[in-house]
NUMIKOL-798443 format. One record per atom (N, C-alpha, C, O, CB): residue number from 1; chain; atom name; x negated, z, y negated. Coordinates in Angstrom, 3 decimals. Glycine has a CB too. Layout:
// NUMIKOL-798443
seq/mol/atom/east/up/north
NUM/A/CA/X/Z/Y;
...
END
This chain:
// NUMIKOL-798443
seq/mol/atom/east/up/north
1/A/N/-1.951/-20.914/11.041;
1/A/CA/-2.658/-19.732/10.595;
1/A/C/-3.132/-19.947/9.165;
1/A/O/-3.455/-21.080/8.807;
1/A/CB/-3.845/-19.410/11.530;
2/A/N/-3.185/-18.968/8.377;
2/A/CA/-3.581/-19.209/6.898;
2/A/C/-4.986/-18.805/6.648;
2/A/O/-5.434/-17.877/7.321;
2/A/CB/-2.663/-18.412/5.902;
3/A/N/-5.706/-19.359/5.802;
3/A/CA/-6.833/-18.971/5.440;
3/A/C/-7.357/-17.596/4.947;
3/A/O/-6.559/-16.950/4.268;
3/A/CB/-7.011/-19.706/4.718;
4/A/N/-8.382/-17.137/5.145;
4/A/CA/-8.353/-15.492/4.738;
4/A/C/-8.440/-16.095/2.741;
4/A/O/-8.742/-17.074/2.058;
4/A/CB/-10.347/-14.177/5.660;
5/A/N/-8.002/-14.873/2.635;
5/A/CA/-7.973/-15.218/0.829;
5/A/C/-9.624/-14.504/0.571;
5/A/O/-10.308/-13.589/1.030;
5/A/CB/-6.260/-14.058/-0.378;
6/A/N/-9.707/-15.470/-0.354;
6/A/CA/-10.961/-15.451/-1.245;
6/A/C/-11.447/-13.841/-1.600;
6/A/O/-10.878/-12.908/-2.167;
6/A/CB/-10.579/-16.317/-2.728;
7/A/N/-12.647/-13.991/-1.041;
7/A/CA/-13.201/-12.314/-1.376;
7/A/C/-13.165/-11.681/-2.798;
7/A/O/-12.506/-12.482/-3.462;
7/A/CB/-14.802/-12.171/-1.037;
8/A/N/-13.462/-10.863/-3.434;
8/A/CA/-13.467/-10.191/-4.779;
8/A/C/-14.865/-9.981/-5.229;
8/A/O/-15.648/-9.357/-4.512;
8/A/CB/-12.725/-8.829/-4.753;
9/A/N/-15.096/-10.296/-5.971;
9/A/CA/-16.639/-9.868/-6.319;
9/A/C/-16.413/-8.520/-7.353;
9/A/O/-15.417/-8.528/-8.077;
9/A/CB/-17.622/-11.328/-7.226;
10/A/N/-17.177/-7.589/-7.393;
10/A/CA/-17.141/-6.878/-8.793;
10/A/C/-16.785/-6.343/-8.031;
10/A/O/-16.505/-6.646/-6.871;
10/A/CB/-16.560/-7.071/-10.136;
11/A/N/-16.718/-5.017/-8.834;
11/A/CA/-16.130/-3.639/-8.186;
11/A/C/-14.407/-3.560/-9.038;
11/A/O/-14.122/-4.316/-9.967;
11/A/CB/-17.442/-1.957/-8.713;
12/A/N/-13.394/-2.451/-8.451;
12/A/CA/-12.476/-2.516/-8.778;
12/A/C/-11.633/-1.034/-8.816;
12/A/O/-12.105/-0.438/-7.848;
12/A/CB/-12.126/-3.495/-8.118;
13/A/N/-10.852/-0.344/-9.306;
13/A/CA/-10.906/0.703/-9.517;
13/A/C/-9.696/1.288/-8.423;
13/A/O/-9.280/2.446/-8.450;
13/A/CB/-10.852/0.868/-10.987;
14/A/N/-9.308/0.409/-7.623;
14/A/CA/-8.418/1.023/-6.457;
14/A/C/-9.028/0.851/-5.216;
14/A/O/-9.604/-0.233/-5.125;
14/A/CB/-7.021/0.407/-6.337;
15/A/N/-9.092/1.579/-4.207;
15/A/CA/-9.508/1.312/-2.678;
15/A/C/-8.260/0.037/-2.282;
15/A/O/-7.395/-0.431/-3.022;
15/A/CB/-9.345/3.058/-1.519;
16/A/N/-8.513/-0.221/-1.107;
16/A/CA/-8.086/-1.236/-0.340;
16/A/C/-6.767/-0.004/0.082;
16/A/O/-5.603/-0.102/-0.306;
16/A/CB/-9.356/-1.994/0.954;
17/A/N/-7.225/0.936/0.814;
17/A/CA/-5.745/2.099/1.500;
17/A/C/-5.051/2.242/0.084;
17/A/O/-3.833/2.314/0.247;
17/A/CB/-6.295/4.180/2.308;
18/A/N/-5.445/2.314/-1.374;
18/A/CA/-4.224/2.469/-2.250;
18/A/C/-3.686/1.188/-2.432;
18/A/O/-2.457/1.133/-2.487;
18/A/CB/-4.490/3.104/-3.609;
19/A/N/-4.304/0.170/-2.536;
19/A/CA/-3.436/-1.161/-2.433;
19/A/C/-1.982/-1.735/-1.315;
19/A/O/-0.871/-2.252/-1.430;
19/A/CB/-4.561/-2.084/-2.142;
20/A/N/-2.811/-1.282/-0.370;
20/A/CA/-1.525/-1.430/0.422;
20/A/C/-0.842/-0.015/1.046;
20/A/O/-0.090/-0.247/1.993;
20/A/CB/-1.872/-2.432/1.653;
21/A/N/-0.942/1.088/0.764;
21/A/CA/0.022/1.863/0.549;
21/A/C/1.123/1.677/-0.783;
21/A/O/2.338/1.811/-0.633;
21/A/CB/-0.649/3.013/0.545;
22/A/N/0.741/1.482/-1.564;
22/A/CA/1.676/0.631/-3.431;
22/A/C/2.357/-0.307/-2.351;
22/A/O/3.502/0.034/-2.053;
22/A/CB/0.283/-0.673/-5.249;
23/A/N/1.844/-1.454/-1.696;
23/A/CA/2.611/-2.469/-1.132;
23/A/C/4.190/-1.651/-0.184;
23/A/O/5.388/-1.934/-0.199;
23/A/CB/1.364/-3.392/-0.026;
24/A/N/3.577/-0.840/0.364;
24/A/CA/4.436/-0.990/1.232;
24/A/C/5.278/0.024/0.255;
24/A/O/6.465/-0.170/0.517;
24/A/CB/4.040/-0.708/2.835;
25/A/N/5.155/1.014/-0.753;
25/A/CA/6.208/1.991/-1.188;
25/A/C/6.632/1.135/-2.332;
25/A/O/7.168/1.597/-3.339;
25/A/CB/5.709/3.603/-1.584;
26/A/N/6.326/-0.370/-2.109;
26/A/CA/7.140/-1.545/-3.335;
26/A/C/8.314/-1.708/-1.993;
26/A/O/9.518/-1.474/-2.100;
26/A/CB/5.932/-3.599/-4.030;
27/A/N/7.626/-2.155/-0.776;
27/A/CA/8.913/-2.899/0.177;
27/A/C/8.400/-2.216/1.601;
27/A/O/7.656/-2.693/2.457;
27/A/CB/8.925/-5.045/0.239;
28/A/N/8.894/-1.258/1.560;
28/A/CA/8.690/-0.202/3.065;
28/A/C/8.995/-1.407/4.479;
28/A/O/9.055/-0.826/5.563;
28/A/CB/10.337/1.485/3.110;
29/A/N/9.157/-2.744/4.541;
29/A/CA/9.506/-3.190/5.404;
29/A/C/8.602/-4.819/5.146;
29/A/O/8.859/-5.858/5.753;
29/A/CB/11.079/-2.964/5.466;
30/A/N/7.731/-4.671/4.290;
30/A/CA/6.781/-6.014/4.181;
30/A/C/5.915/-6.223/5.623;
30/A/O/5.131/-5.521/6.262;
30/A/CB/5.568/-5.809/2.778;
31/A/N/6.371/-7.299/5.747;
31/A/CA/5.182/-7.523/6.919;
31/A/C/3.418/-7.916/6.401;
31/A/O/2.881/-8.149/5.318;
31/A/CB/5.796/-9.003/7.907;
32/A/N/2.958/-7.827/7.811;
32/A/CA/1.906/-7.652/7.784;
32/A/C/1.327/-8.535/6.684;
32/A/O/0.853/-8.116/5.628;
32/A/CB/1.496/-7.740/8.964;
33/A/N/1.415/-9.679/7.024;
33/A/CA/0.937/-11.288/6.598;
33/A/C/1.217/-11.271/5.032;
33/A/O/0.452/-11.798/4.224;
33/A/CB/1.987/-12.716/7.460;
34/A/N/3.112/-10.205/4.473;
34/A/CA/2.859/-10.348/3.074;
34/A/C/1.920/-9.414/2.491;
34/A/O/1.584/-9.512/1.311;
34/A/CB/4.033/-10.256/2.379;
35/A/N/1.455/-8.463/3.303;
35/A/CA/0.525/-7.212/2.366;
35/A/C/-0.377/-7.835/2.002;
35/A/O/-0.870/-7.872/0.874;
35/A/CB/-0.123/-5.870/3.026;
36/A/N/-0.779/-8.584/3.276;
36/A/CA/-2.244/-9.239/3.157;
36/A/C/-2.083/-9.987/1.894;
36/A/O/-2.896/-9.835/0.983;
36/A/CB/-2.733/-10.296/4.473;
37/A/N/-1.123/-10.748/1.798;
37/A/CA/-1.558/-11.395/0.605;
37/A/C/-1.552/-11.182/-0.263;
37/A/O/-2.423/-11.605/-1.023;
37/A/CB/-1.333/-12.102/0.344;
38/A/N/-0.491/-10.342/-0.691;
38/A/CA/-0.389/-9.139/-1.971;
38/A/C/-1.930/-8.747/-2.560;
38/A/O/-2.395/-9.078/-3.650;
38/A/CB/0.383/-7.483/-1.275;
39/A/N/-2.542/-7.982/-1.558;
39/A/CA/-3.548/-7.167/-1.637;
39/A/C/-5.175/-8.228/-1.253;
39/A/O/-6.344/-7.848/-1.332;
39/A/CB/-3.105/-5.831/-0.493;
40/A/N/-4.697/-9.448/-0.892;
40/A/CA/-5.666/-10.263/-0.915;
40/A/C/-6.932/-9.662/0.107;
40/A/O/-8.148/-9.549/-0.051;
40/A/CB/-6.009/-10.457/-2.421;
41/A/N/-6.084/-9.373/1.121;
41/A/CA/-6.914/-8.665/2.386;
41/A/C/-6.532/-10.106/3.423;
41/A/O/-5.800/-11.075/3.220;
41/A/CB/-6.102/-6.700/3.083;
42/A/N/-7.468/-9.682/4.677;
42/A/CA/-7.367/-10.225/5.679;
42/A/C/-5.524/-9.398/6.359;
42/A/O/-4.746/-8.633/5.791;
42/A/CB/-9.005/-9.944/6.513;
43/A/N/-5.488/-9.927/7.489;
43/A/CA/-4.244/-9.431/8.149;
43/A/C/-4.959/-8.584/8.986;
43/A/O/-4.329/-7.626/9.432;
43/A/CB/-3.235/-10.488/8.891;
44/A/N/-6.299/-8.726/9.356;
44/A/CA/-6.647/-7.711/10.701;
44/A/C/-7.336/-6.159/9.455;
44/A/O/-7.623/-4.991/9.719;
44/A/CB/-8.426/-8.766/12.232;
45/A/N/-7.354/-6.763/8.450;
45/A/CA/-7.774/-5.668/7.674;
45/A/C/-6.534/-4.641/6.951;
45/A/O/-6.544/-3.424/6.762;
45/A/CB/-8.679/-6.340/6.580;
46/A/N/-5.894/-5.275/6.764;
46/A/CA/-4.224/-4.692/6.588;
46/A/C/-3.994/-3.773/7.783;
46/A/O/-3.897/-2.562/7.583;
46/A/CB/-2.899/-6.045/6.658;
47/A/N/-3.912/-4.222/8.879;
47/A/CA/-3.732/-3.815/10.226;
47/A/C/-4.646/-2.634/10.803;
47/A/O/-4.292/-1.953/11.765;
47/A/CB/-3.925/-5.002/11.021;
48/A/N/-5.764/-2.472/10.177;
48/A/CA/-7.283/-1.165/9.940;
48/A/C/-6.674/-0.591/9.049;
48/A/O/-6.592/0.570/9.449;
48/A/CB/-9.074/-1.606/9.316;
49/A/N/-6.062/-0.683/7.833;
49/A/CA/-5.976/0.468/6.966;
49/A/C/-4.403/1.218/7.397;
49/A/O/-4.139/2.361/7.025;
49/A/CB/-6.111/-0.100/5.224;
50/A/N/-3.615/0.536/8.073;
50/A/CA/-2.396/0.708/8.339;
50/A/C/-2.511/2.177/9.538;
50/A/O/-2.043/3.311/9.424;
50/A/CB/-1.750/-0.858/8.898;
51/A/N/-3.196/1.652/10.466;
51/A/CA/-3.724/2.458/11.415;
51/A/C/-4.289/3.750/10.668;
51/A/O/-3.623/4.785/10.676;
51/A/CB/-4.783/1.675/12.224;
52/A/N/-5.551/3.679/10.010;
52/A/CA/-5.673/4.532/9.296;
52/A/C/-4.822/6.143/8.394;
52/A/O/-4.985/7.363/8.370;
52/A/CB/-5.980/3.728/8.841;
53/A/N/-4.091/5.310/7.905;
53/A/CA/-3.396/5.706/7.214;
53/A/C/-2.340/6.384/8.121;
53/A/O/-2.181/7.595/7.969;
53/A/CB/-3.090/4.773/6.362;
54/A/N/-1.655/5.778/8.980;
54/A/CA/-0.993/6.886/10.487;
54/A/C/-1.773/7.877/11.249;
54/A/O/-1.308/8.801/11.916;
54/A/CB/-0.572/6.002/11.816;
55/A/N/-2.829/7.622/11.099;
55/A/CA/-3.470/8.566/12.366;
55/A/C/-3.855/9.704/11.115;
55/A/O/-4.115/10.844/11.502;
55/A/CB/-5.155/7.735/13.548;
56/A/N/-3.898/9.439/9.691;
56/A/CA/-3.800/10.600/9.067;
56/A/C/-2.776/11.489/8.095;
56/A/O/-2.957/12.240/7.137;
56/A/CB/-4.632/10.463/8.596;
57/A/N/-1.454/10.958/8.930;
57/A/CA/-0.593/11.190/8.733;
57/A/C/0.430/11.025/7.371;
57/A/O/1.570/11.435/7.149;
57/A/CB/-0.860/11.977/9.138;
58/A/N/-0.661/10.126/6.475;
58/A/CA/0.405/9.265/5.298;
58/A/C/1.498/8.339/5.860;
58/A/O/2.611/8.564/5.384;
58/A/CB/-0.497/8.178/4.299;
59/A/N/1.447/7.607/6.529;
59/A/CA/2.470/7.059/7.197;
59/A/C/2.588/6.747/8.071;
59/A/O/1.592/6.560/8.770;
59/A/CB/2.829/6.442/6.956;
60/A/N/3.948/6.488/8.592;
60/A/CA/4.201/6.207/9.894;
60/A/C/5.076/5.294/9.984;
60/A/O/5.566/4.932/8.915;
60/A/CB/4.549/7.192/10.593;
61/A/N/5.628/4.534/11.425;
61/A/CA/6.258/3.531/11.460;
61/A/C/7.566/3.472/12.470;
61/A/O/7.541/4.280/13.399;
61/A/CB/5.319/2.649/11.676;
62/A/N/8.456/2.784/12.395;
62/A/CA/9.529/2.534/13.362;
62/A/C/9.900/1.056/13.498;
62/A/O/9.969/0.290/12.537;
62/A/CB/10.752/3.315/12.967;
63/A/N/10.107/0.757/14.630;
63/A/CA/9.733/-0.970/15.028;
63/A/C/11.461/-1.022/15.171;
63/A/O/12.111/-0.212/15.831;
63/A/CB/8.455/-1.492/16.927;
64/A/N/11.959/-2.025/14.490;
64/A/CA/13.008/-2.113/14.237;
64/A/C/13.158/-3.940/14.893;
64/A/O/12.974/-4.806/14.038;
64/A/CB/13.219/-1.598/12.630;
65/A/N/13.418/-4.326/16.070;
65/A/CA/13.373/-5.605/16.798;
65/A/C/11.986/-6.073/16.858;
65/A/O/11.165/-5.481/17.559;
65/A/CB/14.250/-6.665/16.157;
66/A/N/11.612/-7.333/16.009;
66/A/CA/10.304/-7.646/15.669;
66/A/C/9.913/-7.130/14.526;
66/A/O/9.133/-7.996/14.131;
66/A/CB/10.084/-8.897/15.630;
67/A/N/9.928/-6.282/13.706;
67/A/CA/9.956/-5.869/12.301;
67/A/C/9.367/-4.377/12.151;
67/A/O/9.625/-3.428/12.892;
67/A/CB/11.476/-5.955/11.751;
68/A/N/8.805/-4.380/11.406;
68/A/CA/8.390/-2.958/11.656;
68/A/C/9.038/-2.078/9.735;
68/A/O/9.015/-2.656/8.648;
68/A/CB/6.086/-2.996/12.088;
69/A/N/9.427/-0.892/9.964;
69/A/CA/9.827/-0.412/8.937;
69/A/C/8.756/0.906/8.509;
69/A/O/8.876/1.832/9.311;
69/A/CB/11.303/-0.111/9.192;
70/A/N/7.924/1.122/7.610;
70/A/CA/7.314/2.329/7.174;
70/A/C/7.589/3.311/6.376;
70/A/O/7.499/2.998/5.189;
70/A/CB/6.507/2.129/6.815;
71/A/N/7.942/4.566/6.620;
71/A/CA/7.708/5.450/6.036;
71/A/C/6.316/6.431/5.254;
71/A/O/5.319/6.658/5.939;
71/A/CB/8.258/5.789/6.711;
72/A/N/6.371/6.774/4.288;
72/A/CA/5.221/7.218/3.490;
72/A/C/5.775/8.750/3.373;
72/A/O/6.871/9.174/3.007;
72/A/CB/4.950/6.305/1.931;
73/A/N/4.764/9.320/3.759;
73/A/CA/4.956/10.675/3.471;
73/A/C/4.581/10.837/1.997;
73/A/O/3.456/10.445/1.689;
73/A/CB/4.130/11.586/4.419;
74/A/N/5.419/11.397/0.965;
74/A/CA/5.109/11.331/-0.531;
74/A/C/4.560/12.717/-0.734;
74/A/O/4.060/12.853/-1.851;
74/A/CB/6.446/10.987/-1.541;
75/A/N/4.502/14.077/0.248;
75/A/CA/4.015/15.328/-0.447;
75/A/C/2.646/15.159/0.246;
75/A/O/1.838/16.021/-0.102;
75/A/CB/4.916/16.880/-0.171;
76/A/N/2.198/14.280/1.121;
76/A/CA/0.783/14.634/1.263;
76/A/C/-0.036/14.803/0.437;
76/A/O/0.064/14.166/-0.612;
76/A/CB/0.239/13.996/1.819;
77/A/N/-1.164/15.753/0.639;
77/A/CA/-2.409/15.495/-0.531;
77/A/C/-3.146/14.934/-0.473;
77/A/O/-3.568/15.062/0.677;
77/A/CB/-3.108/16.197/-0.931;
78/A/N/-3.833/14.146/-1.080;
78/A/CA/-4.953/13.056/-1.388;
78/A/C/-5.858/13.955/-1.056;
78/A/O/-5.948/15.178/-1.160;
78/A/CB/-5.149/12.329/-2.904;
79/A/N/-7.146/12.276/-0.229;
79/A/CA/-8.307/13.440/0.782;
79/A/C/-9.336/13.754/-0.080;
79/A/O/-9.923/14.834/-0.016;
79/A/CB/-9.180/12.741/2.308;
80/A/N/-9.656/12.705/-1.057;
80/A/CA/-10.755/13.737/-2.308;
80/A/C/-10.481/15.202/-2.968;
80/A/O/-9.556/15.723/-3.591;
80/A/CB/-10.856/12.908/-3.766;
81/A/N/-12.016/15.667/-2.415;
81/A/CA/-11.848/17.139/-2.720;
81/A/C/-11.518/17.084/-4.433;
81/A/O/-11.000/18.089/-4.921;
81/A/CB/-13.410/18.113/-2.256;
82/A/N/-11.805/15.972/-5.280;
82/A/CA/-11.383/16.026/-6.781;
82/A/C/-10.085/15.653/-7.196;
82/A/O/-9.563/15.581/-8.308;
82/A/CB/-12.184/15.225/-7.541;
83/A/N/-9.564/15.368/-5.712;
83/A/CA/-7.985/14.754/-6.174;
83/A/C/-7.311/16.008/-5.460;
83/A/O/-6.081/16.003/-5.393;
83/A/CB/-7.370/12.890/-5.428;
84/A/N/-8.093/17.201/-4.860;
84/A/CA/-7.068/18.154/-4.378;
84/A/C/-6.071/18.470/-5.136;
84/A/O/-6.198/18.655/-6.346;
84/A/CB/-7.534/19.257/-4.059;
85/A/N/-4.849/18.574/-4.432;
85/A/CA/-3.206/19.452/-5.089;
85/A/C/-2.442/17.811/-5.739;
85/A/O/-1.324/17.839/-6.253;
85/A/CB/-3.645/21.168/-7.073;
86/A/N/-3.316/16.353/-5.597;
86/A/CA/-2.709/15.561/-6.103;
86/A/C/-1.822/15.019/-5.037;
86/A/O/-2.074/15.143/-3.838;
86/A/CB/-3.497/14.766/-6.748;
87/A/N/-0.719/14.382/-5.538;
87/A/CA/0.450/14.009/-3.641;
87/A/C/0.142/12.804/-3.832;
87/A/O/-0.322/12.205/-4.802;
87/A/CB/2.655/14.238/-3.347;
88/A/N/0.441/12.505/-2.824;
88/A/CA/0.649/10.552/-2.603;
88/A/C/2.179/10.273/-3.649;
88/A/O/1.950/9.429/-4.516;
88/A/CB/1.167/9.918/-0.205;
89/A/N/3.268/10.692/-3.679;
89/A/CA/3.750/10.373/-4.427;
89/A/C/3.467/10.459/-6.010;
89/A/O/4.202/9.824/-6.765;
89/A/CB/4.509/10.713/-4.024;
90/A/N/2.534/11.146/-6.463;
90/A/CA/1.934/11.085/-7.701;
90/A/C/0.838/9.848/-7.939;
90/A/O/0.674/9.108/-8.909;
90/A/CB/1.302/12.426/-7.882;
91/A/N/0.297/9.913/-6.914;
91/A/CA/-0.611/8.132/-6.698;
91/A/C/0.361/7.468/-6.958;
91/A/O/0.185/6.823/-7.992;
91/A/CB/-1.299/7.464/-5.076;
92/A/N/1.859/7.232/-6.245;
92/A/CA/2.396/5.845/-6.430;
92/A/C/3.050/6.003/-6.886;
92/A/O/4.070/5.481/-6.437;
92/A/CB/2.733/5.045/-5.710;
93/A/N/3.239/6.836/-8.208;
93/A/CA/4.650/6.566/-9.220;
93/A/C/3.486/5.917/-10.534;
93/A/O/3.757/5.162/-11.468;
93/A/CB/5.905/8.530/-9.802;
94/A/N/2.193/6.527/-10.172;
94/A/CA/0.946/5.097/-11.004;
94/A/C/1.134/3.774/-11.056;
94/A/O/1.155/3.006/-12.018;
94/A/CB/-0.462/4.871/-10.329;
95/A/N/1.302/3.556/-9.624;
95/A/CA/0.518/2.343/-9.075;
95/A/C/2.033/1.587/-8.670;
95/A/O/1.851/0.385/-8.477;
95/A/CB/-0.790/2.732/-7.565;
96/A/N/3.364/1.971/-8.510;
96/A/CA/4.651/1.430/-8.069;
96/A/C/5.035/0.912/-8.729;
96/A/O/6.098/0.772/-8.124;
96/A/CB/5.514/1.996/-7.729;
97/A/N/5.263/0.106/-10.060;
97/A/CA/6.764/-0.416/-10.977;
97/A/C/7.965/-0.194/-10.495;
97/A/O/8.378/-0.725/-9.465;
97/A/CB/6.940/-1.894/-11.200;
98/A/N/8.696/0.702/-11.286;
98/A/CA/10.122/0.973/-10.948;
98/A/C/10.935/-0.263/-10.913;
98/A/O/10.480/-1.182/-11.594;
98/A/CB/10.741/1.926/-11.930;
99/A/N/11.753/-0.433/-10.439;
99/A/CA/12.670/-1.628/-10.403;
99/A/C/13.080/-2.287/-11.846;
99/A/O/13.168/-3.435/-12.281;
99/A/CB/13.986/-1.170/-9.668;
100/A/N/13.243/-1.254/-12.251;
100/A/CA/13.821/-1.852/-13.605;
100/A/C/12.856/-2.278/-14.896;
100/A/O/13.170/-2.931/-15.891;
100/A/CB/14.785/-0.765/-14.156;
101/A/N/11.624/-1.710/-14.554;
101/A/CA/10.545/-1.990/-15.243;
101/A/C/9.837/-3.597/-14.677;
101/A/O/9.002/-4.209/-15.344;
101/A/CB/9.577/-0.640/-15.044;
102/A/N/10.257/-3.972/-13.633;
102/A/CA/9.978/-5.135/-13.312;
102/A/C/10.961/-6.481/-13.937;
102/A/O/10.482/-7.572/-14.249;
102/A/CB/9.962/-4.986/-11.905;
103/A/N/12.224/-6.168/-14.020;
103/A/CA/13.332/-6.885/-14.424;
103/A/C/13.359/-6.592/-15.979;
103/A/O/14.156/-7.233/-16.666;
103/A/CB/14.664/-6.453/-13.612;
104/A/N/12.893/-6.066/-16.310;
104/A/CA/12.953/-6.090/-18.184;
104/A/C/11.938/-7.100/-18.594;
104/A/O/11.011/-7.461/-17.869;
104/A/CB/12.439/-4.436/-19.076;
105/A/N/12.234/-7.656/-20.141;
105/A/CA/11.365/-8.374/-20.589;
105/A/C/9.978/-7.856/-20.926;
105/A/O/9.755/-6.649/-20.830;
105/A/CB/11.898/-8.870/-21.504;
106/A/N/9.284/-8.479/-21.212;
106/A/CA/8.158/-7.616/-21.646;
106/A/C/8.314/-6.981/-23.319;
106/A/O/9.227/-7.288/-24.087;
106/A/CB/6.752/-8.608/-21.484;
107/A/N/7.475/-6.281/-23.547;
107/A/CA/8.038/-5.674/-25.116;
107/A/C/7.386/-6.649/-26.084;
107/A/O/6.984/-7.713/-25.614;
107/A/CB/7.477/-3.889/-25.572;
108/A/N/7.248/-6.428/-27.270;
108/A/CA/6.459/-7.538/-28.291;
108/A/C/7.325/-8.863/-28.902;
108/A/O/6.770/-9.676/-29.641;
108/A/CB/5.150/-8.248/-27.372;
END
């Protein structure tokens, strides 16, 4: 079993549900254990926002053997009444690196 990763002090300008929603619309098929670490969450806390996030219909899942695969609904609207008319796919074309923006050098 791995250690929970080190808490965050300070405040930070993404929730925990946009962190690992970005995770999973990087790799719709990351397991649990890599979000967590990505996002520097616990696994049972990954596993709370995951839930979350299905029962309000941003995503959902299909268990593919031991593996689970997620889908993200991209036209939903974000639940702040100040983010009304904004989609989840407008959150994560922010917060995603396109593929190719990852594989380029940096500029400078």
């Amino acid at each position: 079993m791995t250690a929970a990763p080190e808490p965050h002090s300070g405040w930070t300008f993404l929730t925990n549900h946009a962190r690992v929603l970005a995770v999973i619309a990087d790799d719709n098929s990351a397991r649990i254990r890599d979000i967590a670490a990505r996002c520097r969450l616990t696994e049972r806390a990954v596993q709370k926002i995951i839930y979350d996030l299905e029962q309000d219909g941003y995503l959902s899942h299909t268990r593919e053997g031991r593996s689970n695969t997620y889908k993200i609904e991209p036209g939903k609207v974000l639940r702040h009444p100040s983010e009304s008319g904004l989609t989840v796919a407008s959150l994560l074309s922010w917060l995603v690196k396109d593929e190719a923006d990852r594989k380029a050098p940096p500029a400078g």
